[in-house]
C-alpha positions as a Python dict, from the first residue, in 0.01 Angstrom:
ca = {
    (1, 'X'): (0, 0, 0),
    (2, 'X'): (-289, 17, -248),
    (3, 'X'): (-294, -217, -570),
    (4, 'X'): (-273, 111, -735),
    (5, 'X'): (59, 221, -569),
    (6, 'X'): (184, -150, -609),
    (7, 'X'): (159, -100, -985),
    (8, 'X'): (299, 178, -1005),
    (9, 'X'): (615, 62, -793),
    (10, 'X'): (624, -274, -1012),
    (11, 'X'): (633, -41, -1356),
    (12, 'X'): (894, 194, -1177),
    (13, 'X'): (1155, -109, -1086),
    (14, 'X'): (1073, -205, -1418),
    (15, 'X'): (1183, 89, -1600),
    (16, 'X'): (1498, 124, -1373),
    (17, 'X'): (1632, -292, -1501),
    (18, 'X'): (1536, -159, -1875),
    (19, 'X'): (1759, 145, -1823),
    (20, 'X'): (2027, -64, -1692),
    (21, 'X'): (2037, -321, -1941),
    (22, 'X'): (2282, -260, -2246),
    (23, 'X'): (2243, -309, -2581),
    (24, 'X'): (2395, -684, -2687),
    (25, 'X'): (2487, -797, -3055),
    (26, 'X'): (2349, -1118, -3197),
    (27, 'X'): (2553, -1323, -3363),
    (28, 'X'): (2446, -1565, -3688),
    (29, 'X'): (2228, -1758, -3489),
    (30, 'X'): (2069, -1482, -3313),
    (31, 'X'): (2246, -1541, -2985),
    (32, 'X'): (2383, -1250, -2791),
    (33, 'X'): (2732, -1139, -2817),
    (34, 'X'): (2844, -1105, -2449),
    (35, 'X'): (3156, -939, -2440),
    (36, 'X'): (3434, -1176, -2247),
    (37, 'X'): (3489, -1175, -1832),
    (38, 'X'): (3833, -1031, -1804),
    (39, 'X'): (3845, -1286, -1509),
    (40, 'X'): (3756, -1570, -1686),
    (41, 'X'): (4014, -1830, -1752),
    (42, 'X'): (4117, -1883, -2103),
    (43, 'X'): (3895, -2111, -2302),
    (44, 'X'): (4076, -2290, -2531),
    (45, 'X'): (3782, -2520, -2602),
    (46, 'X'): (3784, -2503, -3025),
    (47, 'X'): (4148, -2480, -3078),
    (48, 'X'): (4397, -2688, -3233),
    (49, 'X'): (4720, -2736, -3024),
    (50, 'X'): (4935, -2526, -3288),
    (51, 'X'): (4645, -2261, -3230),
    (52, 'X'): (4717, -2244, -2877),
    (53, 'X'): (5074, -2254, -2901),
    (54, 'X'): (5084, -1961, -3149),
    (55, 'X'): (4841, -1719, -2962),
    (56, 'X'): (5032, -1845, -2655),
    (57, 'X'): (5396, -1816, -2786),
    (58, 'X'): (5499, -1456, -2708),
    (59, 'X'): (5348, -1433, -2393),
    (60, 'X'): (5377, -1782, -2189),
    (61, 'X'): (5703, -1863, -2360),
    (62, 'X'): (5922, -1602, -2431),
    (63, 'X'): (5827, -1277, -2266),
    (64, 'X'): (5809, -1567, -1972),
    (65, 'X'): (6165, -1658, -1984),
    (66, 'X'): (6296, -1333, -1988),
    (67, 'X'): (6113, -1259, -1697),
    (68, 'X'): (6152, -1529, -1498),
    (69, 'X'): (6460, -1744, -1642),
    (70, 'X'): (6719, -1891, -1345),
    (71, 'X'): (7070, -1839, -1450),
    (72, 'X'): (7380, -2068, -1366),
    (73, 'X'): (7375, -2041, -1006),
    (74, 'X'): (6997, -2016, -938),
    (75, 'X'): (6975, -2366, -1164),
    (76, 'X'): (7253, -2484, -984),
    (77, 'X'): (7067, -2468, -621),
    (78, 'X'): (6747, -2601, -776),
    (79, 'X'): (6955, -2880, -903),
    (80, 'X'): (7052, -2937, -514),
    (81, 'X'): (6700, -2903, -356),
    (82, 'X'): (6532, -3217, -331),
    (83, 'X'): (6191, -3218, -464),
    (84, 'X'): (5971, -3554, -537),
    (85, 'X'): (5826, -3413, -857),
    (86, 'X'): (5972, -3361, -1200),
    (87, 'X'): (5952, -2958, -1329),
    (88, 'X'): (6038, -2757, -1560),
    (89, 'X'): (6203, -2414, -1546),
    (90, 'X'): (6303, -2124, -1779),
    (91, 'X'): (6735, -2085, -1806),
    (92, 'X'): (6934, -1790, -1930),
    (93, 'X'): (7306, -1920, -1972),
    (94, 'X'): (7608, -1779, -2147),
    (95, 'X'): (7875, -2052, -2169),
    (96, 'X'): (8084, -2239, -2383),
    (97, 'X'): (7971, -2498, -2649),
    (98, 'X'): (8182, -2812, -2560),
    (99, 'X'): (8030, -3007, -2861),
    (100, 'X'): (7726, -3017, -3115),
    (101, 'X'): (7559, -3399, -3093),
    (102, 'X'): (7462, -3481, -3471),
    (103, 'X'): (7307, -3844, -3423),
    (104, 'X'): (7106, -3840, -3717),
    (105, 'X'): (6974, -3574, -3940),
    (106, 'X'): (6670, -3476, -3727),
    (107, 'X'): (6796, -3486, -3392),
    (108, 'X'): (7083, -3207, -3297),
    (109, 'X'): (7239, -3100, -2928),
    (110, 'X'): (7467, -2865, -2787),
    (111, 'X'): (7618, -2958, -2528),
    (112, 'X'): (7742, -2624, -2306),
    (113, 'X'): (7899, -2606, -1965),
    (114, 'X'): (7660, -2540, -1671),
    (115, 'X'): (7956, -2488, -1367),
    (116, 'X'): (8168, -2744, -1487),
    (117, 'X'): (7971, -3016, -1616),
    (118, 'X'): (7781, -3074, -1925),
    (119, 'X'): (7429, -2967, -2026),
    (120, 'X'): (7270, -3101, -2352),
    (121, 'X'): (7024, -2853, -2489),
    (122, 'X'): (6803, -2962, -2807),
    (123, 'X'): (6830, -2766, -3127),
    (124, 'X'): (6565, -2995, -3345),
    (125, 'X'): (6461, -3028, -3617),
    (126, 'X'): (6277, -3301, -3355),
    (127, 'X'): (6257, -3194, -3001),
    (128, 'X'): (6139, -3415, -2750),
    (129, 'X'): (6007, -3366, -2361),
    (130, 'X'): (5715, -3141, -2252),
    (131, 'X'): (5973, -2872, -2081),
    (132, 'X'): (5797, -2601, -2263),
    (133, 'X'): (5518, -2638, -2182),
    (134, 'X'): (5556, -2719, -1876),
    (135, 'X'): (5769, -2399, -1787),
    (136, 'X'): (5518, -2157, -1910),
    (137, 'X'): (5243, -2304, -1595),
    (138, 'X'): (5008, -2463, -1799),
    (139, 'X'): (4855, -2697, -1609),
    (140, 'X'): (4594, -3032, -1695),
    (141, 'X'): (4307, -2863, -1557),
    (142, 'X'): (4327, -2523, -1756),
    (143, 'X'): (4229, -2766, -2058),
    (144, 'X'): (3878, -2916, -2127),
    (145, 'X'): (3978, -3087, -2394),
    (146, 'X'): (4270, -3341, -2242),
    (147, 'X'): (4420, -3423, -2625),
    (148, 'X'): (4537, -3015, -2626),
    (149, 'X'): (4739, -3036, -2362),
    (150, 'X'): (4854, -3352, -2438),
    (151, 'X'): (4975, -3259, -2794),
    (152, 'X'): (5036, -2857, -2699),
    (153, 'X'): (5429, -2942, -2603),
    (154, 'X'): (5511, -3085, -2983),
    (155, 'X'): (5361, -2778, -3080),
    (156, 'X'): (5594, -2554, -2901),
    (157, 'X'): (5841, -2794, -2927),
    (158, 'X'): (5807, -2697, -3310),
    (159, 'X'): (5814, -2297, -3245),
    (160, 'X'): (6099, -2339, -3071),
    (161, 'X'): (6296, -2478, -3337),
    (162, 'X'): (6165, -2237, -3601),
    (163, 'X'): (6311, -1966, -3402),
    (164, 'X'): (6689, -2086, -3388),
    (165, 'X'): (6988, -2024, -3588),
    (166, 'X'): (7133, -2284, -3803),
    (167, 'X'): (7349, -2539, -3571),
    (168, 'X'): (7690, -2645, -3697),
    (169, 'X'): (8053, -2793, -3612),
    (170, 'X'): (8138, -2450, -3600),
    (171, 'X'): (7987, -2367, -3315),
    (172, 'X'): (8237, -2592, -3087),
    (173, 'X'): (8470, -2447, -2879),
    (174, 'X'): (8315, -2126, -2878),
    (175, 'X'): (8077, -1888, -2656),
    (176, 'X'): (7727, -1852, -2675),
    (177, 'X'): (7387, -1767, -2493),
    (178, 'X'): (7078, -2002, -2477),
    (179, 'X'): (6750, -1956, -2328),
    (180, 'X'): (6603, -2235, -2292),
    (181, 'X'): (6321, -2455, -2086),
    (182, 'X'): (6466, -2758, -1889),
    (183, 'X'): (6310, -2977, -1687),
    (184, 'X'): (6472, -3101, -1340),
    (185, 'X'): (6405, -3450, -1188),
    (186, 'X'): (6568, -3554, -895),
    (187, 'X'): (6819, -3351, -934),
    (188, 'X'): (6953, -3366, -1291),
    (189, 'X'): (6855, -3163, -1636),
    (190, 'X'): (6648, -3335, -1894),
    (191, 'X'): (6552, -3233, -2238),
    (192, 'X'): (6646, -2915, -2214),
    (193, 'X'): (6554, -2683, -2520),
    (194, 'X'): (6680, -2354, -2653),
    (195, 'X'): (6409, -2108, -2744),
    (196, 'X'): (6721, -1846, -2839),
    (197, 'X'): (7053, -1917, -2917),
    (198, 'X'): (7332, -1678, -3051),
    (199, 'X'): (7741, -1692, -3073),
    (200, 'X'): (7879, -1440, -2828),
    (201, 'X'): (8135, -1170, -3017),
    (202, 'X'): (7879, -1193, -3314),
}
């Protein structure tokens, strides 16, 4: 091939990667815009843990537990299964509320009846565990910045408690529904917490 044809070639590819390219915004700083990989994992590099949790909320928590939540018998066999690591699960129960726990003003449980024996369930104002989080798959790795994940279940610990119903001694002795995230370790419930709670016949 000539130098001629060469150049002709070279301005030819050329012209085919302009034509290709797209038009890309700038942003403040004159650095392209690129719009975001729809297979890129969530970046939740600049964001405060109640950030996350928010954005988050609908989707990992409760669409999540209405998808996937055991109920009595399906926590029941987990309960039975041995497994060597503590997790955490989404519950739908409808059973009756044996007691409400008062020990001080910032810490409140129901206690319902999961096939016979009790299950405490949190109610707040102060919820403690990481069952929430834990639940909705988040994992160490999908976080960058180690302090967010850390601090991301007191956030939803804190949704979760802005979304119930006012707890009282009324409640006792009567039906109601939970969903609620509850970790199991070796075998037993632990601090379970209700993302929804009503009275049944309401």
């Amino acid at each position: 091939m000539s130098l001629k044809q060469w150049g002709a070639a070279f301005i030819g590819c050329t012209t085919l990667l302009l034509t290709a390219c797209t038009v890309v915004d700038l942003d403040e700083n004159g650095k392209p815009i690129l719009p975001a990989d729809p297979n890129a994992k969530a970046s939740f590099d600049n964001q405060t843990p109640q950030q996350i949790a928010q954005q988050t909320w609908q989707e990992r928590v409760i669409d999540a537990a209405h998808k996937h939540a055991l109920d009595a018998t399906a926590l029941t066999t987990q309960l039975k299964t041995t497994n060597d690591k503590p997790h955490s699960v989404f519950v739908h129960l409808t059973s009756q509320v044996e007691r409400v726990e008062v020990s001080n003003e910032r810490e409140q449980k129901l206690v319902m009846t999961l096939n016979g024996k009790p299950l405490t369930i949190q109610v707040g104002p102060v919820v403690r565990g990481n069952a929430i989080r834990d639940a909705t798959g988040f994992k160490f790795e999908d976080f960058t910045n180690q302090v967010q994940f850390a601090q991301l279940s007191r956030a939803y610990n804190r949704l979760a408690v802005k979304n119930l119903p006012k707890i009282d001694a009324s409640w006792a002795g009567k039906p109601a529904t939970v969903v609620m995230a509850v970790t199991i370790n070796a075998g037993q419930t632990e601090d379970a917490v209700a993302l929804e709670l009503k009275q049944e016949g309401q």
